[in-house]
Backbone bond lengths (Angstrom), bond angles and torsions (degrees), N, CA, C in turn:
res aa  C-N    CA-C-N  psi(-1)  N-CA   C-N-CA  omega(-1)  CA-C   N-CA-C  phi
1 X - - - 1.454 - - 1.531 108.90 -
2 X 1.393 112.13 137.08 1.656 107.69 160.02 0.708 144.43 -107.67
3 X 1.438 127.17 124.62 1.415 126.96 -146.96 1.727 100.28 -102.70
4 X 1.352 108.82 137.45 1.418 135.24 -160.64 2.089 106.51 -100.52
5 X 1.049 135.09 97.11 1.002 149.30 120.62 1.631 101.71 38.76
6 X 1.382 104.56 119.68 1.612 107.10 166.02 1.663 132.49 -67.27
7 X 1.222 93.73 121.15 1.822 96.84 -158.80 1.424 116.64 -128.28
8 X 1.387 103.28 -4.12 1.672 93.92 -174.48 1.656 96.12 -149.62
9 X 1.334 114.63 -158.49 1.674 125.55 -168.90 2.017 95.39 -96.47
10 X 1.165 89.38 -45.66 1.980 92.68 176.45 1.066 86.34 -30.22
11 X 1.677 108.36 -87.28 1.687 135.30 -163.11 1.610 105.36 -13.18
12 X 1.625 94.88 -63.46 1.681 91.83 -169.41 1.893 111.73 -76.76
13 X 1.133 123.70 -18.67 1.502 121.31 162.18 1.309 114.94 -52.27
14 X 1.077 117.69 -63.10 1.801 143.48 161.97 1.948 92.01 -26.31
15 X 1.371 126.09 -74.57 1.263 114.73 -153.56 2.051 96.73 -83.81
16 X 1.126 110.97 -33.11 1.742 91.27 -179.02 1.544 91.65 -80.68
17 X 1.154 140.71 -55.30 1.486 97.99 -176.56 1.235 150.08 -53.05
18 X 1.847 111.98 -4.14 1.627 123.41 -165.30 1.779 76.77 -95.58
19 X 1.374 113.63 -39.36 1.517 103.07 171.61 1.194 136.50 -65.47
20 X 1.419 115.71 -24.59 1.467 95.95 -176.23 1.797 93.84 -99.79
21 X 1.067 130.25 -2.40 1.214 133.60 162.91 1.587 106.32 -60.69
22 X 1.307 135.63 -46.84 1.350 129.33 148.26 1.714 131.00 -35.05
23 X 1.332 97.62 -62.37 1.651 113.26 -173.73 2.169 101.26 -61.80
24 X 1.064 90.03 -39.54 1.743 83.48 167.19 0.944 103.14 -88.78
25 X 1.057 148.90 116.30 1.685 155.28 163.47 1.790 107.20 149.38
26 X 1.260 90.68 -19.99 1.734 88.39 178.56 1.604 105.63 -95.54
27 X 1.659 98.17 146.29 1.601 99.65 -175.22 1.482 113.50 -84.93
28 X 1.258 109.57 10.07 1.570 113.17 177.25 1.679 124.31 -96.13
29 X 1.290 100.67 -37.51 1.397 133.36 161.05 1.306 130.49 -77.53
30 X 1.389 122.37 -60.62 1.507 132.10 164.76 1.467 106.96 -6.85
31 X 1.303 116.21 -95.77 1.136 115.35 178.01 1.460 135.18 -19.50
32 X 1.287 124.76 -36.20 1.085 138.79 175.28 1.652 133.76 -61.72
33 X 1.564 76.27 -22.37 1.494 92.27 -164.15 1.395 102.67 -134.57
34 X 1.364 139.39 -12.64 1.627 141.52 160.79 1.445 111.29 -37.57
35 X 1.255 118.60 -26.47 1.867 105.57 177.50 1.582 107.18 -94.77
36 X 1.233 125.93 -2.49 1.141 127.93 155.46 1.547 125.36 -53.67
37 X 1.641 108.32 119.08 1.752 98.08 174.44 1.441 99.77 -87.09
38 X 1.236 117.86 98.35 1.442 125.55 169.97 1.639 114.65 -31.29
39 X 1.129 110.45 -72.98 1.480 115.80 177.91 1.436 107.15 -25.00
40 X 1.113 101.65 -76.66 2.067 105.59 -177.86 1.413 110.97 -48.39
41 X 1.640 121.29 -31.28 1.482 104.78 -162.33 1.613 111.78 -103.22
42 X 1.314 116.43 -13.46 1.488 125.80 166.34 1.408 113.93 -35.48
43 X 1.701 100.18 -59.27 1.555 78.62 -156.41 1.726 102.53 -90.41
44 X 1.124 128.70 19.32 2.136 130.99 146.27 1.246 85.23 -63.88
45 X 1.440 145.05 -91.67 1.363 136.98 -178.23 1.322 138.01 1.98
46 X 1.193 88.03 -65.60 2.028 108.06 170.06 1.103 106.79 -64.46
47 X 1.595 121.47 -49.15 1.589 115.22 -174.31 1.324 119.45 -93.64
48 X 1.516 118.86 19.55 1.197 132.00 166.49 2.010 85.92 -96.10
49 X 0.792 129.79 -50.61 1.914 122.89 -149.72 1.243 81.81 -78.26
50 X 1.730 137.68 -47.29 1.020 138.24 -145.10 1.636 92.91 -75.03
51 X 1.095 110.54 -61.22 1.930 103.24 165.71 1.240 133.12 -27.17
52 X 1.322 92.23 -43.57 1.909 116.96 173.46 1.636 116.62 -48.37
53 X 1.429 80.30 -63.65 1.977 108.17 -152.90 1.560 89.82 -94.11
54 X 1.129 132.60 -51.34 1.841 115.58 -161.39 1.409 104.45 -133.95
55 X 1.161 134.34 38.64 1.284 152.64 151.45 1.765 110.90 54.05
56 X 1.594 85.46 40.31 1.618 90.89 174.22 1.260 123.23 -80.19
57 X 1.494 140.81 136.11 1.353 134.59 -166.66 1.405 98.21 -82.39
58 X 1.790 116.93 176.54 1.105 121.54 142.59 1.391 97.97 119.73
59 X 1.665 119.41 -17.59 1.546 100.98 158.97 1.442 104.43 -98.17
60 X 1.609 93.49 152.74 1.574 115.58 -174.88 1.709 98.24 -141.15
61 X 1.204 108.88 159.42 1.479 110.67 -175.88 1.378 114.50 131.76
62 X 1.800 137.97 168.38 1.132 126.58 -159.48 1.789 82.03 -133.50
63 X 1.048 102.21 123.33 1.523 110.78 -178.80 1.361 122.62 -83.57
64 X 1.269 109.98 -27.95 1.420 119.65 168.28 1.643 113.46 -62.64
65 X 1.321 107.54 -61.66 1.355 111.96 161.75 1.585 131.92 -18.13
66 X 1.742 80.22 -71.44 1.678 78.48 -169.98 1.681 112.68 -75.71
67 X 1.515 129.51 16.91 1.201 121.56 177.84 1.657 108.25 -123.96
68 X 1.448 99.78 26.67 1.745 109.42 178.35 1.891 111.06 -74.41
69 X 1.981 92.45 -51.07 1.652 70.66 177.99 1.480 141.40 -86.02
70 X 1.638 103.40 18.61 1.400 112.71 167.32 1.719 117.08 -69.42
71 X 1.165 117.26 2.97 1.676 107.50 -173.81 1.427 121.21 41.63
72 X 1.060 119.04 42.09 1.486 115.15 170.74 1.229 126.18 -66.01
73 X 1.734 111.85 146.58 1.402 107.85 179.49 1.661 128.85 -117.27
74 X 0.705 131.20 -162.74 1.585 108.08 -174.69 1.683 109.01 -89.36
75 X 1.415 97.74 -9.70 2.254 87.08 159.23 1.251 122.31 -68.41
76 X 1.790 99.83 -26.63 1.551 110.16 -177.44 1.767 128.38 -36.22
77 X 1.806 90.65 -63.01 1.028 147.40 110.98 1.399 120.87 51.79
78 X 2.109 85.55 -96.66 1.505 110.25 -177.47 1.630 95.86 -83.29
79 X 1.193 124.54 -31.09 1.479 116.75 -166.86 1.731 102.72 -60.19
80 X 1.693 95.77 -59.10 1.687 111.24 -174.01 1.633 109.90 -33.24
81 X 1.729 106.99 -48.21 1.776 111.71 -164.25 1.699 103.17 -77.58
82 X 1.452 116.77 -24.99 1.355 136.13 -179.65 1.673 103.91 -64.94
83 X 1.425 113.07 -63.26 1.517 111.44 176.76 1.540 119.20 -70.90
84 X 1.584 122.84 -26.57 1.041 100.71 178.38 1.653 123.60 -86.93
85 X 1.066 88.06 -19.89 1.779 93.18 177.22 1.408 110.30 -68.83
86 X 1.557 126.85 -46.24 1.207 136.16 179.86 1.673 100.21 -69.80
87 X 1.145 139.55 -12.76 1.850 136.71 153.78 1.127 93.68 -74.00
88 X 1.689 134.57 -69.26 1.291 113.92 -164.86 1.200 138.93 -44.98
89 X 1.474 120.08 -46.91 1.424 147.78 166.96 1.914 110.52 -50.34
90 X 1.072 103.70 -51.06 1.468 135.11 173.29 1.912 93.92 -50.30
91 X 0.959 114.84 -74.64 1.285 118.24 -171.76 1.992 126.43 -80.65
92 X 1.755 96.83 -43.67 1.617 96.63 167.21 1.275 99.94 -135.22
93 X 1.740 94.83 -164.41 1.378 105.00 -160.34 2.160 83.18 -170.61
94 X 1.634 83.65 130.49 1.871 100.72 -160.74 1.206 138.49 146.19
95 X 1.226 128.56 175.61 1.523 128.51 -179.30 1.220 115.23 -86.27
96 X 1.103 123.18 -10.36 1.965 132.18 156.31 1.751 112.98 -77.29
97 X 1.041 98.92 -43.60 1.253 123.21 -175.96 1.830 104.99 -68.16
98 X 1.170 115.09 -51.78 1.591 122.69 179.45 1.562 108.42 -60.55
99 X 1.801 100.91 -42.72 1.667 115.48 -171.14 1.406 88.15 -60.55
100 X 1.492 137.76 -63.49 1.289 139.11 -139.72 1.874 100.81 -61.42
101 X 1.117 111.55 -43.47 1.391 131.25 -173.13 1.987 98.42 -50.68
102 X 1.490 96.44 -63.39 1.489 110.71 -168.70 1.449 105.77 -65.50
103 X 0.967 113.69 -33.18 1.887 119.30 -167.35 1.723 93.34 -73.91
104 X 1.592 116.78 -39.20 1.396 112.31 178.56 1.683 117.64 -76.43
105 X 1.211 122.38 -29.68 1.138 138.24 172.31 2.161 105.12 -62.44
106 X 1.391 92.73 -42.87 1.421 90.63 175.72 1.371 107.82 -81.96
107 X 1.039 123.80 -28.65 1.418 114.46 -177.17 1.309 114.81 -63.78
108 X 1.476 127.97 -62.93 1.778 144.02 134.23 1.693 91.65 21.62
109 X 1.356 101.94 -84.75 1.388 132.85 -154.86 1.534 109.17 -44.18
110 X 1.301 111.90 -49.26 1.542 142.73 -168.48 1.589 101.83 -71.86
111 X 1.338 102.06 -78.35 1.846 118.00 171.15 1.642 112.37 -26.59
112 X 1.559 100.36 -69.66 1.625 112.48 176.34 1.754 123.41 -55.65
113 X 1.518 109.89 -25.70 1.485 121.27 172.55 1.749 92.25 -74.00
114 X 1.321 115.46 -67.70 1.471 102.83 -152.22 1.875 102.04 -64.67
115 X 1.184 126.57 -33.70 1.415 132.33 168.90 1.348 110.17 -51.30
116 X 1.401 133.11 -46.01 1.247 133.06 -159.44 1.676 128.51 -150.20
117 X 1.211 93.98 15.34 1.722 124.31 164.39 1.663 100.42 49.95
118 X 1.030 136.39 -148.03 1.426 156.38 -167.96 1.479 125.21 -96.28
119 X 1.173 113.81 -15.30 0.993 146.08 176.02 1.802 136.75 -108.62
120 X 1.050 93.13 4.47 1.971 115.75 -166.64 1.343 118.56 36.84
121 X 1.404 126.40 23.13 1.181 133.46 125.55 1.450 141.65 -45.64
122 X 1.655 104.07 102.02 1.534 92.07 -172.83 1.572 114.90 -59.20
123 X 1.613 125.90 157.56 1.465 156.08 -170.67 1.676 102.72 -110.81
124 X 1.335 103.43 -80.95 1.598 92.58 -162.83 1.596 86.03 -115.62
């Protein structure tokens, strides 16, 4: 089958929901995210990637922020960059699709620096 390149807002609903349908079901993650009312918080999600990936306006918000009082740790982390890449791949195939991977990998990158500086010592 060939899988077609992320191109629209569906597209990106389509890939965080096969994802966060992952991240709840895993025993590493679950937890993290069980007090979440999914329904309500999906679609900030979508219009956070959708900002990302197809330069749709209209999310605003500090992302780092709002994922401080989860205490995450760097398995969190490896699981999060593990499931979403393996949805992405899973679902497309492309230069939206490659970005989506890297933008999460940078994000990882960013989160885990300001959490745990240079040194893997946690900060805040």
């Amino acid at each position: 089958m060939d899988l077609k390149d992320i191109e629209n807002y569906e597209d990106i609903e389509l890939l965080v929901s096969n994802f966060y349908d992952k991240l709840l079901e895993d025993t590493i993650t679950k937890d993290k995210f069980k007090h979440l009312d999914i329904k309500a918080h999906l679609p900030k999600i979508v219009d956070f990637w959708a900002f990302i990936l197809i330069d749709k306006p209209g999310y605003t918000g500090n992302v780092f922020d709002k994922h401080l009082h989860l205490s995450l740790e760097p398995a969190h982390f490896e699981r999060w960059i593990e499931f979403w890449t393996k949805t992405v791949n899973e679902l497309f195939k492309g230069p939206k699709a490659e970005l989506a991977v890297q933008r999460a990998l940078l994000l990882s990158y960013t989160f885990q620096s300001k959490l745990y500086g240079n040194d893997g010592k946690k900060i805040v």
